[in-house]
Jmol script that loads the backbone (N, CA, C; Angstrom):
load data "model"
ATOM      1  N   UNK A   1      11.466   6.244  -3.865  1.00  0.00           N
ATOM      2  CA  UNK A   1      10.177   6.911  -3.787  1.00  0.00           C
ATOM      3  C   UNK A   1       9.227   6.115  -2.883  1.00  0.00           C
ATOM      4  N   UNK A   2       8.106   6.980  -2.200  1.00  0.00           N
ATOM      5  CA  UNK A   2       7.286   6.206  -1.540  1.00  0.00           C
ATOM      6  C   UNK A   2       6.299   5.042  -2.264  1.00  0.00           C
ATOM      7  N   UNK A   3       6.133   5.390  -3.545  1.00  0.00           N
ATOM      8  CA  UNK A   3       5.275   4.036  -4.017  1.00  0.00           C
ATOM      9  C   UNK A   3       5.933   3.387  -3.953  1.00  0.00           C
ATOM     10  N   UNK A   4       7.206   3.150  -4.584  1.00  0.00           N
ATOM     11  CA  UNK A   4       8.006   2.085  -4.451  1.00  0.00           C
ATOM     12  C   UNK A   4       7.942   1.166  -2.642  1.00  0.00           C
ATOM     13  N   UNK A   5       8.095   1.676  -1.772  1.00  0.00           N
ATOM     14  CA  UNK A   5       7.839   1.121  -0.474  1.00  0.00           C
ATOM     15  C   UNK A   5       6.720   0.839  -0.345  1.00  0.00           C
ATOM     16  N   UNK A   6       6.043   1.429  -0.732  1.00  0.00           N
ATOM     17  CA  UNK A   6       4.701   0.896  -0.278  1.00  0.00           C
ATOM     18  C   UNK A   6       4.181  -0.250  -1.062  1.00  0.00           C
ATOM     19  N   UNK A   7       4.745  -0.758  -2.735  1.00  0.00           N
ATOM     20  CA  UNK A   7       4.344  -2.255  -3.276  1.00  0.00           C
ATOM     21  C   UNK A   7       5.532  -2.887  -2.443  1.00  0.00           C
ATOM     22  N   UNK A   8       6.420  -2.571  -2.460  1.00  0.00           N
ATOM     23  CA  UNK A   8       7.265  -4.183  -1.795  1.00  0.00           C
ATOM     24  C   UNK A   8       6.784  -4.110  -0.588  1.00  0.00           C
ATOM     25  N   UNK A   9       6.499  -3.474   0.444  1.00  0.00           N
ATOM     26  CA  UNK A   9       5.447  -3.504   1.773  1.00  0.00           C
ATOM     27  C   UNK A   9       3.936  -4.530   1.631  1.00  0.00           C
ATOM     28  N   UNK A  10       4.059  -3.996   0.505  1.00  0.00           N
ATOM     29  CA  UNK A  10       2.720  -5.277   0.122  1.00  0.00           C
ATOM     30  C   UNK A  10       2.829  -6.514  -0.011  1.00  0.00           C
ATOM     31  N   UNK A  11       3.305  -6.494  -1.676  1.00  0.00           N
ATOM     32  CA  UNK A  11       3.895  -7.332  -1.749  1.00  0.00           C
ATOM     33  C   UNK A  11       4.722  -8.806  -0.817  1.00  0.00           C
ATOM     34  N   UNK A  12       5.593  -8.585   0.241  1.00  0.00           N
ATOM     35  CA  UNK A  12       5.879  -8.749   0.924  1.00  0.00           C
ATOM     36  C   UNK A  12       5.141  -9.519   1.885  1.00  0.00           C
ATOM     37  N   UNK A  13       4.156  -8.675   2.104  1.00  0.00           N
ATOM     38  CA  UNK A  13       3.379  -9.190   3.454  1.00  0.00           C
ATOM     39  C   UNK A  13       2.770 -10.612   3.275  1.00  0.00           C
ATOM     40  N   UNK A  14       2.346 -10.623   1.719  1.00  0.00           N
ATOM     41  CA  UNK A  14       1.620 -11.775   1.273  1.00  0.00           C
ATOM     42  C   UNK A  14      -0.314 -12.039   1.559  1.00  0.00           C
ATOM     43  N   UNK A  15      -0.711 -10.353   1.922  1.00  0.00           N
ATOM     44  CA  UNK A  15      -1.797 -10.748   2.311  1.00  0.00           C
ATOM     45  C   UNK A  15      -2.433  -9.140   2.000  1.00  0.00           C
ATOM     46  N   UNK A  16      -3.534  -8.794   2.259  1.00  0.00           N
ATOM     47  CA  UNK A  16      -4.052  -7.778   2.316  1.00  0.00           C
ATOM     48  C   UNK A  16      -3.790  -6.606   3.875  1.00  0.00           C
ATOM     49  N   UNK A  17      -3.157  -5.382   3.466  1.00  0.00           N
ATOM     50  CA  UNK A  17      -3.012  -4.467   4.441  1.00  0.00           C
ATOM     51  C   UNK A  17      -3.877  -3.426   4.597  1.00  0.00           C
ATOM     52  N   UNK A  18      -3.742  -2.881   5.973  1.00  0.00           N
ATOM     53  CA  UNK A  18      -4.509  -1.560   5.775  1.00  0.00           C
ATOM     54  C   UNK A  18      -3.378  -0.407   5.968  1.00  0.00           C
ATOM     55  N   UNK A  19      -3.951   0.640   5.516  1.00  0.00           N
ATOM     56  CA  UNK A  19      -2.806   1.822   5.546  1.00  0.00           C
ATOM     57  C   UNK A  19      -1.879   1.788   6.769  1.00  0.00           C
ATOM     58  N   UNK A  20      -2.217   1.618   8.069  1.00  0.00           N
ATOM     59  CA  UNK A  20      -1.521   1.895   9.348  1.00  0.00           C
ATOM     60  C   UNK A  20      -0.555   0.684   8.800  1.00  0.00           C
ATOM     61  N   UNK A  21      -1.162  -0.323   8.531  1.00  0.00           N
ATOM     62  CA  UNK A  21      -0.349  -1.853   8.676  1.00  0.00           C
ATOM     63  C   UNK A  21       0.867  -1.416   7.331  1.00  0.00           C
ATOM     64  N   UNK A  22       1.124  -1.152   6.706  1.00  0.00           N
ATOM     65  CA  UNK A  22       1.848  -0.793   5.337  1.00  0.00           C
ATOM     66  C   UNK A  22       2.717   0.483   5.606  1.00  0.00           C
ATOM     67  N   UNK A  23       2.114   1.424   6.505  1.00  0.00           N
ATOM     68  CA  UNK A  23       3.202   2.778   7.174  1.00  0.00           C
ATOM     69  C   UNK A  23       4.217   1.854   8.095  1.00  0.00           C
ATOM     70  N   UNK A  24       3.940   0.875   8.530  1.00  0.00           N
ATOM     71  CA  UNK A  24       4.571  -0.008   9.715  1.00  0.00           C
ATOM     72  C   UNK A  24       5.541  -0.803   9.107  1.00  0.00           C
ATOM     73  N   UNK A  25       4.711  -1.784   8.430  1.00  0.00           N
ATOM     74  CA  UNK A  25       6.262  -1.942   7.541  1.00  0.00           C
ATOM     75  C   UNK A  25       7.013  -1.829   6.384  1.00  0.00           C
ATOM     76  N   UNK A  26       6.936  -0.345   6.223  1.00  0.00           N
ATOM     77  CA  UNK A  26       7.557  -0.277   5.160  1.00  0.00           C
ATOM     78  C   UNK A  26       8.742   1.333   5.672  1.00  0.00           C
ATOM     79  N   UNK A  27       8.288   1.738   7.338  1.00  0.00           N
ATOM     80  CA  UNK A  27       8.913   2.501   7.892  1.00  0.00           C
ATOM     81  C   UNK A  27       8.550   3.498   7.238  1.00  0.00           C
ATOM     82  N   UNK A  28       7.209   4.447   6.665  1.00  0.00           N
ATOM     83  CA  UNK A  28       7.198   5.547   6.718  1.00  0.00           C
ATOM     84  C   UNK A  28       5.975   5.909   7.249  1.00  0.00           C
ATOM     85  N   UNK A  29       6.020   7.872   6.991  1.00  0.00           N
ATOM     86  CA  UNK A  29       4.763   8.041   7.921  1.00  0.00           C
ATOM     87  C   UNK A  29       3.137   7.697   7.415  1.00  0.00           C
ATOM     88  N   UNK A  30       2.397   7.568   8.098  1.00  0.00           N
ATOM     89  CA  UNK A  30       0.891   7.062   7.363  1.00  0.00           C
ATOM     90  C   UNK A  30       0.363   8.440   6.507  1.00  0.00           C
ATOM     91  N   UNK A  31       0.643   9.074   6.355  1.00  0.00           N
ATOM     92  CA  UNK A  31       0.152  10.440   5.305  1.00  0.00           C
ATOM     93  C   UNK A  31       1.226  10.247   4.580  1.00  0.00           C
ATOM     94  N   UNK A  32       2.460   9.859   4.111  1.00  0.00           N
ATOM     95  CA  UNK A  32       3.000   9.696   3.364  1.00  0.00           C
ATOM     96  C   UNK A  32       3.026   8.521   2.766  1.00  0.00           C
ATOM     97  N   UNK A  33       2.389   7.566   3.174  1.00  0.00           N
ATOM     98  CA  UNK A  33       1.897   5.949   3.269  1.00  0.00           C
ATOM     99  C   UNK A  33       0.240   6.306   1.852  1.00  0.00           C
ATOM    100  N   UNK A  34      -0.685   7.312   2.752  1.00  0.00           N
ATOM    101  CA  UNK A  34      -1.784   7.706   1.947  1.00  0.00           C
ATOM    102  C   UNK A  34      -1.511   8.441   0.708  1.00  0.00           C
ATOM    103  N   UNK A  35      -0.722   9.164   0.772  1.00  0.00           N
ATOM    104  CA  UNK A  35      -0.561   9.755  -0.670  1.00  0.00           C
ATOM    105  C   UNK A  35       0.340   8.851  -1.738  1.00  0.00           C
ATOM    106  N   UNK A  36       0.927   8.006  -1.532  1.00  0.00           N
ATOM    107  CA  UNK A  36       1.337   6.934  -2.227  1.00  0.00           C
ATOM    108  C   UNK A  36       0.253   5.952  -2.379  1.00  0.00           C
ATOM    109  N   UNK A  37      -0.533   5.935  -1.737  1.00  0.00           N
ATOM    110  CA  UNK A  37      -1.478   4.692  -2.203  1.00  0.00           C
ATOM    111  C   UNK A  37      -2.325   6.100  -3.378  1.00  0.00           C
ATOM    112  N   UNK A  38      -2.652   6.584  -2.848  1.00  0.00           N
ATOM    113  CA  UNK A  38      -3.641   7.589  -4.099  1.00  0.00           C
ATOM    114  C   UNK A  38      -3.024   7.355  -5.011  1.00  0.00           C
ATOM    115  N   UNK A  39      -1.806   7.505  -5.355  1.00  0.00           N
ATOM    116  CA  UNK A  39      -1.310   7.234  -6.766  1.00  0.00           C
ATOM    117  C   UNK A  39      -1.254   5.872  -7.085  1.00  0.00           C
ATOM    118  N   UNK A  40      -0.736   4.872  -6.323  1.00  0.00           N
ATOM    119  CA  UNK A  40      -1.089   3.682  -6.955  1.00  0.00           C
ATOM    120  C   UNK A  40      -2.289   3.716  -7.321  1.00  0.00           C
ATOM    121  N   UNK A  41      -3.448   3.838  -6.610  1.00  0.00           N
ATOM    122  CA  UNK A  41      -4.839   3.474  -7.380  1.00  0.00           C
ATOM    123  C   UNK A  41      -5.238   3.873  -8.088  1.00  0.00           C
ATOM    124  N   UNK A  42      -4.623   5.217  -8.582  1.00  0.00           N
ATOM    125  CA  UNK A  42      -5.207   5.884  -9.530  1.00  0.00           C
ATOM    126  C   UNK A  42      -4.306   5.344 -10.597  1.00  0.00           C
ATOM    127  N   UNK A  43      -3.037   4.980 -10.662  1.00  0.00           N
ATOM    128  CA  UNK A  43      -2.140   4.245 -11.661  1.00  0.00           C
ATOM    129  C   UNK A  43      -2.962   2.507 -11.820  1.00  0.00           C
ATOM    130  N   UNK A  44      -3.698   1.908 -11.320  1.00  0.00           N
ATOM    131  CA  UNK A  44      -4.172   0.577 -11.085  1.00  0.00           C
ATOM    132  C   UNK A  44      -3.378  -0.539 -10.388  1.00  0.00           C
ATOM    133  N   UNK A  45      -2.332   0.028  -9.891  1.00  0.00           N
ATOM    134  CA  UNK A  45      -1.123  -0.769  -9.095  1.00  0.00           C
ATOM    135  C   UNK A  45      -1.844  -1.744  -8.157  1.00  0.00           C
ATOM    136  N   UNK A  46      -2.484  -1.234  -7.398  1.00  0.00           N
ATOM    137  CA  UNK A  46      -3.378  -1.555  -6.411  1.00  0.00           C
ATOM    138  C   UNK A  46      -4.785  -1.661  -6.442  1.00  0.00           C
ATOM    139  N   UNK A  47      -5.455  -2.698  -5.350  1.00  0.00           N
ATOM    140  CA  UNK A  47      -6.588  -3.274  -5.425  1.00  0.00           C
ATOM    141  C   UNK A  47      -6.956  -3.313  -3.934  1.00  0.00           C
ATOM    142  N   UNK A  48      -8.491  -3.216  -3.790  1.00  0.00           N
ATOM    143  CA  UNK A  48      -9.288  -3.565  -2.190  1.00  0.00           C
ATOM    144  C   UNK A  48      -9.860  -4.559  -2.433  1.00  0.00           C
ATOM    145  N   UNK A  49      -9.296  -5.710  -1.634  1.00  0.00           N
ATOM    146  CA  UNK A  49     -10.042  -6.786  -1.874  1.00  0.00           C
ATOM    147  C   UNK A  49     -11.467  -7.054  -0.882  1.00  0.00           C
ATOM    148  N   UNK A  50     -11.185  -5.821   0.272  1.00  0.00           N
ATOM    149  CA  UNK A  50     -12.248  -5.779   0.676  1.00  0.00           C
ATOM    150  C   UNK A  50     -12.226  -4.382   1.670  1.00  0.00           C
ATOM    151  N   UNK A  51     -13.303  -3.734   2.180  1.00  0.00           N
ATOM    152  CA  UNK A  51     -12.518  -2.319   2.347  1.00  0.00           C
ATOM    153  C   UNK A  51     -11.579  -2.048   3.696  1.00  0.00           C
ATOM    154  N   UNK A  52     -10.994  -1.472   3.089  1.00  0.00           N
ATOM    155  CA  UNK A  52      -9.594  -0.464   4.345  1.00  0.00           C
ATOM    156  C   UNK A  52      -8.651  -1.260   3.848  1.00  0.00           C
ATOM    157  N   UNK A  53      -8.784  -2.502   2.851  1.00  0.00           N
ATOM    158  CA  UNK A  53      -7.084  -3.708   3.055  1.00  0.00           C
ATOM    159  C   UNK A  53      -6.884  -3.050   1.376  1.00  0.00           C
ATOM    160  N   UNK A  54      -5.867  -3.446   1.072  1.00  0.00           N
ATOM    161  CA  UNK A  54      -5.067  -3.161  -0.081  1.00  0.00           C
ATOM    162  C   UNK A  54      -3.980  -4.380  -0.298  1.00  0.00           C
ATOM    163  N   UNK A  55      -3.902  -4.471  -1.729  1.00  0.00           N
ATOM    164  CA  UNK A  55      -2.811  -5.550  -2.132  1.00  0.00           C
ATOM    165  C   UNK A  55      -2.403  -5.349  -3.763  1.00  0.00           C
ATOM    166  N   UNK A  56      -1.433  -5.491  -3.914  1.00  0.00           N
ATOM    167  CA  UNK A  56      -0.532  -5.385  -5.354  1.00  0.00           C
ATOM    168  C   UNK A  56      -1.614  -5.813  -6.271  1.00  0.00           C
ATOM    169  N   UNK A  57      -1.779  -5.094  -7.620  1.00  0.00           N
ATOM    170  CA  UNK A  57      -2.994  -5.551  -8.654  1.00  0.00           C
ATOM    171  C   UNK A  57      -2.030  -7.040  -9.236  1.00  0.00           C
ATOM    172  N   UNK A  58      -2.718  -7.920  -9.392  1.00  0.00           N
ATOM    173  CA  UNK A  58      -1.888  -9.197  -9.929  1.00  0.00           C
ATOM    174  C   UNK A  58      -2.116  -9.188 -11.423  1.00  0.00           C
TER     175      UNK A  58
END
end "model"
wireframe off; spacefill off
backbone 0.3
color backbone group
């Protein structure tokens, strides 16, 4: 599933991403990149540590 790519894309990076940066490496498209983050955040998976970046909720 796409959430699934999109936390180990995070995860991974070790830092805060923005959507383009997370469609890039995690190889899918950025609207399919965005609708996976909507659900993480609305699940609390995810966090902005400051705006446009995103990173795994610790």
């Amino acid at each position: 599933m796409s959430t699934e790519k999109v936390l180990e894309a995070l995860a991974g990076a070790g830092k805060p991403l923005k959507a383009g940066e997370i469609a890039e490496a995690s190889g899918l498209d950025k609207k399919e990149v965005e609708k996976a983050m909507k659900e993480l955040k609305a699940s609390g998976q995810i966090v902005s540590p400051k705006r446009c970046y995103w990173e795994p909720q610790k």
